[in-house]
C-alpha positions, 0 to 999 in steps of 0.5 A, spaced: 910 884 884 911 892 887 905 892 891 906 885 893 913 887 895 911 893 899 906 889 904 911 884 905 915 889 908 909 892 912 908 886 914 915 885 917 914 891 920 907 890 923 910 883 926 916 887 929 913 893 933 909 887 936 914 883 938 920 887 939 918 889 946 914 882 948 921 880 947 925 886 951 920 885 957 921 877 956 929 878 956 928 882 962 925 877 965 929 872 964 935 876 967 931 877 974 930 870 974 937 868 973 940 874 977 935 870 983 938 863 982 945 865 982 951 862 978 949 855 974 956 853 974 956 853 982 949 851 985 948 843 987 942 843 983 940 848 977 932 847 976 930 847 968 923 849 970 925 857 968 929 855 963 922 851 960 917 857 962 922 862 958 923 859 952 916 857 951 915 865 951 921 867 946 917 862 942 910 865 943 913 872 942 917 869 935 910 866 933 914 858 932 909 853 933 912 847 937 910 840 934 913 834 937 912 827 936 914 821 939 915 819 946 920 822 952 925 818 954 923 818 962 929 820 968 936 822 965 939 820 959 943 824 954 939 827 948 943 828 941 939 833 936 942 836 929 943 843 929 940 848 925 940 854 929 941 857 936 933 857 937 934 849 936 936 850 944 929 853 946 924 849 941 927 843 945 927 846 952 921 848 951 918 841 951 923 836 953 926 840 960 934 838 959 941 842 960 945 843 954 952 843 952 954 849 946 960 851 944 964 856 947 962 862 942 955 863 945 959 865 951 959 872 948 952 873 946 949 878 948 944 876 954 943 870 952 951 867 953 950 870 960 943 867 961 946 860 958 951 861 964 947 862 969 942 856 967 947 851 968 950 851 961 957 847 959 961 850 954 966 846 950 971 850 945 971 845 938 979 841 937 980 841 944 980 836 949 974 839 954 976 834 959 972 840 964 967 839 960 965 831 959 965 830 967 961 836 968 955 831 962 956 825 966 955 829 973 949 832 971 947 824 967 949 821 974 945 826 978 939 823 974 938 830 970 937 830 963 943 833 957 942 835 951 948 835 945 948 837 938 954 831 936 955 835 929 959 840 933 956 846 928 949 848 925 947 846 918 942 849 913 937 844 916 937 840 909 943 835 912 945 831 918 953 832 918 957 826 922 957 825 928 963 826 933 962 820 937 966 822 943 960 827 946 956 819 947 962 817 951 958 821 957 952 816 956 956 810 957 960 812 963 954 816 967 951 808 964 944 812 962 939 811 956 940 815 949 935 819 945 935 823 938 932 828 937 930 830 929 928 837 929 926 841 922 923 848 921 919 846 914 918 852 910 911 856 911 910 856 903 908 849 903 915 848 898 919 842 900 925 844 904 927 847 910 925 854 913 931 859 909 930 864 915 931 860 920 939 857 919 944 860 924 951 858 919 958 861 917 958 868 918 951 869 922 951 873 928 945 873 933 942 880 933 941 880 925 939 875 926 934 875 931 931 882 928 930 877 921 926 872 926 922 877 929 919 879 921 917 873 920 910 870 920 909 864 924 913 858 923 914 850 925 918 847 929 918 839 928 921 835 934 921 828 933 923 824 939 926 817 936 928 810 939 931 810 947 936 806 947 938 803 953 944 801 957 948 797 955 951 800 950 954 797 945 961 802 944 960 809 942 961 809 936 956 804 934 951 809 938 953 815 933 951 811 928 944 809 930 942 816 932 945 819 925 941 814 922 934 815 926 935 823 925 937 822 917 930 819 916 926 825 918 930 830 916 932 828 909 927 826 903 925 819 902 930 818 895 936 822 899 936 818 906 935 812 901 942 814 898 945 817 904 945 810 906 947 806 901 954 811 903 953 811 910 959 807 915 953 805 919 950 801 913 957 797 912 957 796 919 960 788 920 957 783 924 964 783 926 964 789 928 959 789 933 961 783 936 966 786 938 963 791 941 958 786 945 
């Protein structure tokens, strides 16, 4: 048991010696890119093509393998995927170009809040209006560029979808553009039903521990599900909040808790009234 806790630690040792300086040089990269193009907020058009080549490298150095499914919604149209970690952002870019909404937090990061910044990122701070915001989303949806938002305004251990805030999908209905959900799951490597304990970036988290925790992993998965494209017109933005919930609830969570987490779901008491009403 000793000796198997040693080489553990060695492993963890020998995987950060290799990527530690793949990811410095990586960071630096991204920052010469980003320094080049300028500031996100104040350009008429910010390409995702380096924010795609930079994320599919940090996921090569932190040896995440990206295993999508599904189709991509063609042209703009707002994404909404659970939320599990900071990497969520970059497995999806990696495979689905977009621009994002984060919470105003990420802002100070180090490198990575400026990096965000400057590749036309929106931030929103949690209980305020963020008017500013939800025009800037049905800006880029109407320029015909693609949005991503985690409608569950925080990140979860992976092992449940919280409620969805409906009002991130009004952007959707007033850009008038298609709505896709995204499940994503990191399983575990150990091949024990559940998701990666190591992954999830909750309550008191900070970014550098733990992406020094990241850096010690072995390889590791990331599924991306691309669910239903549902198209204009929508129905009402609740009735959106509830549908993609569900979608994803179906993917993340096992087959006896999605079966009860239906059962209690206001989407499953969702009346024929109801959506007449919102026809």
């Amino acid at each position: 048991m000793l000796k198997k806790h040693y080489r553990e630690r060695l492993a963890r040792a020998g995987r950060r010696s290799i990527r530690t300086p793949l990811l410095v040089l990586h960071i630096l990269a991204g920052v010469v890119i980003a320094a080049a193009l300028g500031p996100g907020q104040q350009r008429s058009y910010v390409s995702t093509r380096p924010l795609v080549w930079w994320s599919r490298g940090l996921c090569w150095i932190l040896g995440v393998r990206l295993q999508p499914s599904g189709t991509v919604c063609p042209g703009p149209a707002l994404f909404v995927a659970n939320h599990i970690s900071w990497l969520d952002i970059f497995c999806i870019a990696a495979v689905c170009p977009t621009h994002f909404l984060a919470k105003q937090d990420v802002i100070a990061w180090p490198l990575f809040g400026w990096l965000c910044r400057r590749a036309g990122t929106a931030f929103i701070r949690r209980g305020e209006d963020n008017g500013a915001a939800a025009e800037h989303l049905v800006w880029r949806l109407r320029q015909g560029e693609r949005v991503l938002v985690f409608p569950e305004g925080t990140s979860t251990s992976g092992g449940t979808v919280r409620r969805f805030f409906p009002r991130l999908f009004q952007a959707a209905i007033l850009a008038r553009c298609p709505v896709q959900a995204i499940a994503l799951r990191y399983p575990r490597h150990d091949g024990i039903e559940g998701a990666h304990p190591r992954v999830p970036f909750v309550g008191d988290d900070a970014l550098l521990p733990h992406l020094w925790r990241l850096l010690g992993e072995p390889a590791m998965v990331a599924e991306l599900h691309f669910g239903t494209v549902h198209a204009i017109p929508h129905p009402s933005r609740d009735i959106l909040a509830r549908l993609t919930h569900t979608e994803i609830s179906a993917h993340i969570l096992p087959r006896s808790e999605h079966d009860s987490h239906l059962l209690h779901s206001p989407a499953s008491t969702l009346s024929q009234k109801e959506r007449e009403s919102n026809d």
